[in-house]
C-alpha positions, 0 to 999 in steps of 0.5 A, a space after each residue: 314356833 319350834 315346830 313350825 320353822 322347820 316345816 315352813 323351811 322344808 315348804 321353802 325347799 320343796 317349792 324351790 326344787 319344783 320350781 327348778 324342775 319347772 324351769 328345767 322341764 321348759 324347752 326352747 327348740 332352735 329352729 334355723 333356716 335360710 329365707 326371708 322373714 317375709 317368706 310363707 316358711 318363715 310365716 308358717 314357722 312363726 305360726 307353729 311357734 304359737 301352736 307350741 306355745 299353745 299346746 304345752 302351756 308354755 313348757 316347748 318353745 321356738 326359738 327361729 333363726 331365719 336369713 341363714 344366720 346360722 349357716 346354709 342348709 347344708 351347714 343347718 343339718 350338720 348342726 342337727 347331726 351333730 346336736 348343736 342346732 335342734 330343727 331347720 327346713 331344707 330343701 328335699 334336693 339339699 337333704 338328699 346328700 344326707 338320705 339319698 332316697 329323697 333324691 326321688 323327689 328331685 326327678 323332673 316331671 316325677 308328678 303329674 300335678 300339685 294333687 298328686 304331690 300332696 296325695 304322696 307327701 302325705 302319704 305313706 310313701 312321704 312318711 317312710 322318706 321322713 323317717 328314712 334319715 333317721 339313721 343318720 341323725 335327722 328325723 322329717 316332721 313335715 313337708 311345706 310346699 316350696 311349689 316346682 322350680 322353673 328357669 329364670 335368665 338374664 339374657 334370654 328366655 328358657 323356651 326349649 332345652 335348646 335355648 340352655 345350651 352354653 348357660 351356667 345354671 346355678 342349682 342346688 347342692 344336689 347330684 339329681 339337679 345337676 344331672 337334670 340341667 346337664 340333660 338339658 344342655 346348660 351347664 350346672 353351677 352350684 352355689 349357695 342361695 345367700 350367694 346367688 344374687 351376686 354371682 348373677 350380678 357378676 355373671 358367674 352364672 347365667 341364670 338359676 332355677 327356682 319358684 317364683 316366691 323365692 325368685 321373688 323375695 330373693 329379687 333376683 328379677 333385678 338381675 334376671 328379667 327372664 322366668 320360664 315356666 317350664 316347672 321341671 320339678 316340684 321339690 318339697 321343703 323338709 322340716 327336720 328335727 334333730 334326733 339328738 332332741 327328738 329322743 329326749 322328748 316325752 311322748 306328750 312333747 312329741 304330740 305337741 310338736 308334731 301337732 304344730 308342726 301339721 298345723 304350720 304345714 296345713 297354713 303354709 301350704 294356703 299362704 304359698 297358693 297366693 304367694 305365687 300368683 302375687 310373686 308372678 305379679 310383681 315380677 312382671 310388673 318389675 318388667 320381668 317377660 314370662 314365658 311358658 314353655 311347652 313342657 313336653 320337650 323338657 320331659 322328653 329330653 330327661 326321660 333317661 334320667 329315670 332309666 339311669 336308676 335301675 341299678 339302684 333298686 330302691 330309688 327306682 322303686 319309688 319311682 315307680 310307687 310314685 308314678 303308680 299312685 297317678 
């Protein structure tokens, strides 16, 4: 018995120590974002939890905070700066005031239809923008389809540039939208989407611009009985890792994750496909009119966005990669 004590109680240790190194090997990701838990991202996401799960028999957790329960997009990816939050999806338009070359994305009528976006978000020139904000902190793992962005008002109908002239149109915090709507004749207005319904209510601005899943699930409709699909933009959402996690993950964890992260991807894409015809649905049938404008004259009316960035040669490169890529 001598004998055996103390190897059974360096058993015990030896179990012990493992054990704490299993506990301290498993890993929850914070992952915080501003939709509904009804919202095709917030689904998509649930499923990327599984396939985390999944794919490291439980050691890569996450952990979701929808609702903007930790702040606004612009307030997620401070957090991810500085560490104190580890993943969040903004808008492309949002995550252009922390790298400025995904303002490309924010141009109007930048591509020529939904194939096209996807064939240049997937490929290379939407990878080197993904990992182009590294340097300040934030590394792209995905793009999800937020769809294009169209005028909505509570007056009155959208169907020429002309009809936004005197408007305050809220739009994101992004220097390209503002440009774009002022372009347009309306007025932009920033403000925070968890904002949004009740300055419609009590009209500090007009109208807004969004996809009808958002218009939808925000219900905005019940303030805004115009949508005009005039689809100005198409504006990916960015799935963003901090890299103050990123460079902590073994090369295995990182297979892991970027491996639910295009799975989550691949099924968010197919349930926003149906959640805009089933969002245009449900508006009309909450009497909103919906109106589709020619689109020629908003395009026409915007075209000297695009010259305005000669002088910045690394954005005007890209303009013209994408255009290219047609």
């Amino acid at each position: 018995m001598k004998t055996i004590a103390p190897i059974f109680i360096s058993f015990l240790l030896l179990m012990t120590f493992t054990s704490c190194e299993t506990l301290q090997s498993d890993k929850t990701i914070k992952l915080a974002h501003g939709l509904d838990t009804n919202h095709p991202v917030h689904k998509a996401m649930i499923r990327m939890g599984e396939e985390l799960d999944k794919n490291s028999k439980g050691k890569l957790k996450l952990e979701i905070y929808p609702n903007q329960q930790l702040g606004s997009e612009r307030q997620c990816l401070e957090l991810l700066q500085i560490g104190s939050l580890d993943m969040t999806k903004v808008s492309a338009a949002v995550m252009e005031n922390f790298s400025p070359d995904m303002k490309v994305f924010g141009l109007p009528f930048i591509f020529k239809d939904r194939e096209h976006t996807f064939n240049v978000l997937d490929g290379t020139i939407g990878k080197e923008l993904l990992d182009g904000g590294q340097k300040y902190w934030l590394k792209g793992l995905g793009y999800y389809d937020a769809g294009s962005r169209s005028f909505y008002t509570k007056e009155k109908p959208i169907e020429t540039p002309k009809d936004l002239e005197g408007l305050k149109i809220r739009v994101m915090e992004s220097v390209t939208a503002m440009r774009m709507v002022t372009s347009l004749g309306g007025s932009p207005t920033p403000i925070s989407s968890g904002e949004l319904y009740t300055a419609l209510q009590q009209g500090v601005v007009d109208g807004a611009e969004n996809n009808p899943p958002t218009f939808y699930l925000s219900r905005h409709y019940e303030v805004c009985k115009y949508f005009s699909l005039d689809e100005h933009t198409t504006i990916p959402d960015v799935l963003i890792i901090s890299t103050h996690l990123w460079e902590t993950l073994s090369a295995q964890e990182k297979v892991w994750l970027q491996s639910a992260v295009n799975v989550s991807v691949e099924y968010q894409r197919k349930l926003w496909a149906k959640a805009e015809l089933e969002a245009l649905e449900a508006v009309k049938k909450a009497g909103v009119t919906v109106v589709k404008p020619d689109k020629t004259i908003f395009k026409n009316k915007v075209e000297s966005i695009y010259e305005s960035y000669k002088n910045d040669a690394q954005v005007y490169s890209l303009i013209k990669r994408i255009q290219e890529s047609q």
